[in-house]
ZARO-736615 format. One line per 4 residues: their letters; for each residue z, x, y of C-alpha. Coordinates in steps of 0.2 Angstrom, whole numbers, plus 2048, in hexadecimal, padded with zeros to 3 digits. Layout:
<rs>
a = Z/X/Y | ...;
</rs>
This chain:
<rs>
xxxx = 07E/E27/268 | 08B/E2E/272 | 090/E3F/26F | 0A2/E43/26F;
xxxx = 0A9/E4A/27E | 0B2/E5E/27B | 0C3/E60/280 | 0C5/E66/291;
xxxx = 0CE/E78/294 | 0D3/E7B/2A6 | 0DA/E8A/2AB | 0E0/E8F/2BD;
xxxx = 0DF/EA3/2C1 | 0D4/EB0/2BE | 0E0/EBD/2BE | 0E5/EC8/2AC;
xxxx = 0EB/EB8/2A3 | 0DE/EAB/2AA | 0CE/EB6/2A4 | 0D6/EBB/294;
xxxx = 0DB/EA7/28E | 0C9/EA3/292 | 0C1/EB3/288 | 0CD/EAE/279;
xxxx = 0C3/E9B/27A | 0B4/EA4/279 | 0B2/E9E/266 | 0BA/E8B/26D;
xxxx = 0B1/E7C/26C | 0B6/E77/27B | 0B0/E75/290 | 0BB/E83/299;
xxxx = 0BD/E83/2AC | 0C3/E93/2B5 | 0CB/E8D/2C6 | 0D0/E9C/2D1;
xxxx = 0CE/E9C/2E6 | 0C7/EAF/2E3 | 0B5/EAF/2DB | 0BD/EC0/2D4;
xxxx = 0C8/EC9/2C8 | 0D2/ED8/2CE | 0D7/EE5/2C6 | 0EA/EE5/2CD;
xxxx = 0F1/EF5/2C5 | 0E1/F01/2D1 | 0E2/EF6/2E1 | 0EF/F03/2E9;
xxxx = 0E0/F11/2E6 | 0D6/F03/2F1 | 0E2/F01/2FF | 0E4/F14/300;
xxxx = 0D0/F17/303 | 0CF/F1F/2ED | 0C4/F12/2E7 | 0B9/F03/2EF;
xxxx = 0BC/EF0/2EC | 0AD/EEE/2DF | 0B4/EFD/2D6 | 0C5/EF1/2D1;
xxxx = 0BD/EDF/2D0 | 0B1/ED6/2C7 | 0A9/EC5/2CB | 0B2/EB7/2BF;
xxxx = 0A3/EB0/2BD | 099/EBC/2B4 | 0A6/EB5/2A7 | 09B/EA5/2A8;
xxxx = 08B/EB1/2A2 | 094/EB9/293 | 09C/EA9/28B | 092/E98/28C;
xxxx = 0A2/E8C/28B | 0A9/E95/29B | 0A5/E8C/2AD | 0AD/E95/2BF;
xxxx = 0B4/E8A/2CD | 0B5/E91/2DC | 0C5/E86/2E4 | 0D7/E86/2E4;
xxxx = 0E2/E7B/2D9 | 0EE/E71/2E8 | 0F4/E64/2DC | 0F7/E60/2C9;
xxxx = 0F8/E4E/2C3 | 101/E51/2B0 | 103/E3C/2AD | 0F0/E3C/2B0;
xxxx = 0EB/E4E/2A9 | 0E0/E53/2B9 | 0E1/E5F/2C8 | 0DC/E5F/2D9;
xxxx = 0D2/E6E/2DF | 0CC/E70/2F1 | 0BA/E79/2F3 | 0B8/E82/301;
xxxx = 0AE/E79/30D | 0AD/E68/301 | 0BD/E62/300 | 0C7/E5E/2F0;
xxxx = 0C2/E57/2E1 | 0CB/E53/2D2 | 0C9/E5C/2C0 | 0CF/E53/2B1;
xxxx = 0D4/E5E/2A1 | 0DB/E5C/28E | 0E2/E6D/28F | 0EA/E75/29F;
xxxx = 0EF/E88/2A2 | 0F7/E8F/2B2 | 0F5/EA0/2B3 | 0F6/EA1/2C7;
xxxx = 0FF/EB3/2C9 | 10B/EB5/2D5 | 10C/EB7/2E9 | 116/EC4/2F1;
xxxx = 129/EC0/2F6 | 12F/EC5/306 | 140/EBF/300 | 144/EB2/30D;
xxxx = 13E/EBC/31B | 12C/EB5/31D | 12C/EBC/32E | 12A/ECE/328;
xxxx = 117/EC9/322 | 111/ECD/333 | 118/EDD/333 | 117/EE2/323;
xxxx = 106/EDF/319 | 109/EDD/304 | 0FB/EE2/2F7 | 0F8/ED2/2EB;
xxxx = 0E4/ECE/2F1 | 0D3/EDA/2F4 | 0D8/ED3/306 | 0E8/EDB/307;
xxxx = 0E3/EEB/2FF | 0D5/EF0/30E | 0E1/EE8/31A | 0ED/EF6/314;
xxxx = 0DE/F05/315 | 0DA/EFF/328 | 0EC/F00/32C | 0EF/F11/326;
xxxx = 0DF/F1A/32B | 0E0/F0F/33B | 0F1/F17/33B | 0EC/F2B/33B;
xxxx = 0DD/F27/349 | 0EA/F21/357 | 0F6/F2F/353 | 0E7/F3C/354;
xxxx = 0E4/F30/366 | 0F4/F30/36D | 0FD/F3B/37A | 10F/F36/374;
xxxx = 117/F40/368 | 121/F33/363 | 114/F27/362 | 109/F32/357;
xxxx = 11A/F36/34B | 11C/F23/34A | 10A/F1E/345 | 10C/F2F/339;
xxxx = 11A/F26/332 | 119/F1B/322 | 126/F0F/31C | 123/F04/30B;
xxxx = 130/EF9/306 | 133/EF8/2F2 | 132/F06/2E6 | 12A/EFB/2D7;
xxxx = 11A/F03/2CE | 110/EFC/2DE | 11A/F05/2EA | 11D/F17/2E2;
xxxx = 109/F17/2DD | 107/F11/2F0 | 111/F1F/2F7 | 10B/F2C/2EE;
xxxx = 0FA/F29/2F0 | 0FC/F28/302 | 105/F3B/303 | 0F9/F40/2F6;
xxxx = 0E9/F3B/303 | 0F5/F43/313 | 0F5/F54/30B | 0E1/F56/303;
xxxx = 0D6/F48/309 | 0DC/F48/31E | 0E0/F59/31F | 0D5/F60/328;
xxxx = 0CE/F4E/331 | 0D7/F51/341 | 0D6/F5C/34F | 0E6/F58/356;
xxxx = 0F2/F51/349 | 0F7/F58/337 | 0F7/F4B/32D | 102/F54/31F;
xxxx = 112/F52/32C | 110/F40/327 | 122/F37/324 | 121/F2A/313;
xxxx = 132/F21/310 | 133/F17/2FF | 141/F0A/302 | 149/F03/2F1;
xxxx = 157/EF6/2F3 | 15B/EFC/2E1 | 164/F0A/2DD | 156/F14/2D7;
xxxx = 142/F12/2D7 | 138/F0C/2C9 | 147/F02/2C3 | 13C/EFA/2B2;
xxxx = 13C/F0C/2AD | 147/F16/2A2 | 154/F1D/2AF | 14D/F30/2AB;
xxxx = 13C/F2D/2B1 | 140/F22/2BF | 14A/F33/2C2 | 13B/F3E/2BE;
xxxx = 12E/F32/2C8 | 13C/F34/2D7 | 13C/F46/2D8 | 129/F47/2D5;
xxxx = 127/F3C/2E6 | 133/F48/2EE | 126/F56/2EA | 118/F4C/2F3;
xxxx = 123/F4A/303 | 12A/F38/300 | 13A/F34/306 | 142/F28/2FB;
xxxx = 151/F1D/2FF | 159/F12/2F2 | 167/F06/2F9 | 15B/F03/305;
xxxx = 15C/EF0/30B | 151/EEA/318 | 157/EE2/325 | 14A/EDF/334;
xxxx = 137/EE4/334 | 12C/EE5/345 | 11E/EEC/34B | 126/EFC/351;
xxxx = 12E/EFE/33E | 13F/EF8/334 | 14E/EF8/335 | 15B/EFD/325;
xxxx = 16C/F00/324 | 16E/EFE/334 | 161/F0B/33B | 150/F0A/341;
xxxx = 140/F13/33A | 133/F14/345 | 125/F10/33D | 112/F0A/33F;
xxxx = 10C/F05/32F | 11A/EFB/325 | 114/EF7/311 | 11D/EE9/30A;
xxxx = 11E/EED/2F5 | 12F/EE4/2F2 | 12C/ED7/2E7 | 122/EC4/2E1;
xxxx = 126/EB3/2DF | 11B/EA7/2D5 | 10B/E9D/2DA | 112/E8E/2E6;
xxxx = 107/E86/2D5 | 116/E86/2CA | 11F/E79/2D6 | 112/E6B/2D5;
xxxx = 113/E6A/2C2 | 125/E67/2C4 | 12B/E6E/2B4 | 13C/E79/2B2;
xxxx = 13A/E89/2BA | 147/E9A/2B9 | 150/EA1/2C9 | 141/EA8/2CE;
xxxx = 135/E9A/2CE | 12D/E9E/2BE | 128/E90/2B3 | 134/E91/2A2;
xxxx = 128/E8D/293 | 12D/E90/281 | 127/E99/272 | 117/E94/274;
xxxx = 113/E96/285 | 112/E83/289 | 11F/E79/296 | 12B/E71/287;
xxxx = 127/E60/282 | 115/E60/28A | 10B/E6D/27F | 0FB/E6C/288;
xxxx = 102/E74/298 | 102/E86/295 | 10A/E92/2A4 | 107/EA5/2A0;
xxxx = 105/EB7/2AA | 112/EB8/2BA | 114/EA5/2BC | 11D/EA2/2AB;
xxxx = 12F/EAA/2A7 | 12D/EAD/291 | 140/EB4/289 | 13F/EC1/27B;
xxxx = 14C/EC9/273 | 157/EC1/281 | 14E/EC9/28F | 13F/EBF/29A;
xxxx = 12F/ECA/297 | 127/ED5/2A6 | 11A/ECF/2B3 | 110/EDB/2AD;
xxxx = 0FD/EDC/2A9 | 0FD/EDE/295 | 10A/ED1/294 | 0FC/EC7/29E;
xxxx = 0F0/ECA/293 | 0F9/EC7/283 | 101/EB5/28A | 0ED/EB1/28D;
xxxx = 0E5/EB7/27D | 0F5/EAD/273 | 0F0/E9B/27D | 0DE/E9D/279;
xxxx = 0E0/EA2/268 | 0EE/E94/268 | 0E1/E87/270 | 0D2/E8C/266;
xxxx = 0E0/E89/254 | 0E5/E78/25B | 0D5/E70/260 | 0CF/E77/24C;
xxxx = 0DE/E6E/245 | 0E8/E7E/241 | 0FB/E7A/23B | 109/E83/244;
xxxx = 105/E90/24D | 110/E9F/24D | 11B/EA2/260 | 115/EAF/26C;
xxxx = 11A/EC2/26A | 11A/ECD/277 | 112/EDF/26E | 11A/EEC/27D;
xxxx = 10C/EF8/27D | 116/F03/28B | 115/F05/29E | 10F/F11/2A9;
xxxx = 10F/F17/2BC | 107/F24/2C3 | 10E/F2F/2D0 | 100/F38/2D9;
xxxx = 0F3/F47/2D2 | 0F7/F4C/2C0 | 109/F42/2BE | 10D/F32/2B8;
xxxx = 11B/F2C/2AD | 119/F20/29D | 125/F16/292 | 122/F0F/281;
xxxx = 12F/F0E/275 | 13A/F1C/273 | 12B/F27/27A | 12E/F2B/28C;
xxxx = 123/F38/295 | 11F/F40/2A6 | 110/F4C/2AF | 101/F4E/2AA;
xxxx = 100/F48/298 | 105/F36/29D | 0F9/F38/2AD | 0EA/F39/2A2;
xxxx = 0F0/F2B/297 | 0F1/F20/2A6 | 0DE/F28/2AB | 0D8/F22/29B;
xxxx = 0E0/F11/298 | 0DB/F0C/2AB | 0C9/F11/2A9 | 0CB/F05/299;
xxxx = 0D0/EF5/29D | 0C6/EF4/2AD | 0BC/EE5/2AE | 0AB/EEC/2AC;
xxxx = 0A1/EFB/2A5 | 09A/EFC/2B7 | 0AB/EFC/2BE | 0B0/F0B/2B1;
xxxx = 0A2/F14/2B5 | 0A5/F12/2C9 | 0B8/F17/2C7 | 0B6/F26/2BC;
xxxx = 0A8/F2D/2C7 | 0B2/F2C/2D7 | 0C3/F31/2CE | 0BA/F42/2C9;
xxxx = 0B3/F45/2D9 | 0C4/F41/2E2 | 0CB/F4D/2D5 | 0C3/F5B/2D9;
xxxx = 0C0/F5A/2EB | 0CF/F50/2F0 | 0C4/F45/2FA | 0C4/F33/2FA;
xxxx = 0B1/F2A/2FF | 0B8/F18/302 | 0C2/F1B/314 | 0BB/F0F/321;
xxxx = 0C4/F05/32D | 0BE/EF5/32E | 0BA/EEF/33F | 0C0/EDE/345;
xxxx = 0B8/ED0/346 | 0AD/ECC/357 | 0A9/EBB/35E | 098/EBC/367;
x = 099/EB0/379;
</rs>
């Protein structure tokens, strides 16, 4: 006799939603497939403390499959998702080195993330490297410490003040944490590195086409965090619209800044995923699902984290990790009711726990509900809730060691340069 085949969940991204639908299956009968092109989970809130030499890659990512050890109705697919057949419930995923093969599922969650946005000016990638992937993040590290060794080389004064010079476009949480992190590690951890330079006369510009950084913030600690940055030596210009980006720099408002390491922090679109379902999408991209975070009118198909666009209280919710993670554990949970035969299920509500963004040593600011705080009350906060929700006790136990020895000796152990790769003839 037969036995009767279990419904198929397939979900497409590891990132904060992905890993969180599939630990809210965990009690599921149910086969659940993890397709992601990465064969790990990063821990996207740290990665700028890996592209500015604080922390090493294995201290912010985990292997998605160790997920496959903890939860027995969990499988890992190495591959990426190229097409999604919704008349016939399937996807086509193209392993590395094997080609494509098609996946057939009952359930279907895309939980893709985002890529960065360039805003119609594709071009600038060349010159201006963005921090999405573990790739990106030491990409950005060799650039910058690449970027102190030919100034301390050079003969040209102008030369060495142009490679001394910094310039990252878009003051989000991504770019503020970026810029003071690098003026932090110019004025402790290279201080006294250099025989012939002085690494603290370092020039950081923080452009913001806004009219003030930190604009998902309250206006008085977007205020606060601007002044803070002020007091580490980061120039910050709002207004500030990008106009042309080359090797030797960019150009805004008509003038050039001579720059030799240009940080691109601007902003995301969704994954090119969202397109091939073919569903009705916002502005921006974004999949529109409704209170239940499936496509209306085909409730199998979920779309959470970045890649969906969910209104509350007349406002489309933030791409922002705890949103993630809530959108995730609400489709598992959901999942797991309806394959048990659960009546209506109740819509999804967003809890907002707060938000956070740390400005350097001791400061941070924080937002939740009518409490609004800034220094070093909010910067242990941040510490603690970081250490918490990383991946793995290993991974806690790695990033509290090194944060207490950066701490208290201002150094940073992950500064290497990679070299580039060599073809033996």
């Amino acid at each position: 006799m037969n036995m009767p085949a279990k419904p198929r969940i397939v979900i497409v991204g590891g990132g904060f939603a992905g890993i969180a639908t599939a630990k809210a299956l965990r009690h599921c009968d149910a086969d659940i497939t993890i397709i992601d092109r990465r064969n790990h989970h990063i821990f996207q809130p740290l990665l700028y403390q890996v592209a500015t030499a604080v922390l090493a890659p294995s201290d912010v990512a985990a292997p998605i499959r160790q997920l496959a050890a903890k939860q027995k109705n969990v499988s890992v697919t190495l591959a990426e998702v190229v097409a999604v057949d919704l008349k016939s419930r399937s996807v086509d995923a193209e392993y590395p080195g094997l080609g494509v093969r098609k996946i057939d599922f009952d359930y279907l969650v895309i939980a893709a993330g985002t890529q960065s946005s360039y805003f119609g000016h594709n071009e600038f990638a060349k010159y201006a490297p963005c921090l999405k992937t573990m790739t990106d993040a030491e990409a950005i590290r060799t650039k910058i410490l690449t970027a102190y060794e030919l100034a301390e080389s050079t003969d040209d004064t102008d030369e060495r003040q142009r490679q001394m010079t910094f310039v990252l476009v878009g003051a989000g949480p991504t770019g503020v944490e970026l810029a003071a992190s690098i003026a932090q590690m110019t004025t402790t951890t290279l201080r006294s590195n250099f025989r012939r330079i002085d690494p603290a006369r370092t020039s950081i510009f923080l452009l913001e086409g806004g009219k003030r950084v930190l604009p998902s913030f309250a206006e008085s600690l977007s205020e606060k965090a601007a002044k803070h940055l002020a007091k580490l030596g980061v120039k910050v210009i709002t207004g500030a619209m990008v106009e042309h980006i080359d090797d030797r720099g960019v150009i805004v408002g008509g003038k050039r800044i001579e720059s030799g390491t240009v940080l691109w922090t601007a902003g995301v679109s969704p994954s090119p995923l969202v397109k091939m379902l073919g569903v009705p999408t916002d502005r921006a991209g974004r999949a529109c699902v409704g209170p239940l975070l499936n496509v209306p009118d085909i409730p199998w198909l979920f779309v959470i984290g970045d890649t969906a666009t969910v209104m509350q209280d007349g406002r489309p919710l933030p791409g922002v990790a705890q949103v993630a993670i809530q959108q995730g554990r609400y489709v598992g949970r959901l999942i797991t009711w309806l394959l048990s035969g659960g009546g209506a299920p109740r819509p999804f509500r967003y809890f907002n726990k707060g938000n956070m963004a740390v400005i350097g040593k001791n400061y941070a600011i924080m937002e939740s509900g009518r409490i609004r705080l800034a220094g070093l009350t909010a910067w242990l906060i941040w510490a603690f809730i970081h250490l918490m929700f990383l991946p793995q006790l290993q991974n806690r136990r790695r990033v509290q060691n090194q944060w207490l020895w950066s701490y208290f000796t201002g150094q940073r152990s992950s500064r290497l340069v990679a070299e580039a790769t060599r073809v033996v003839t």
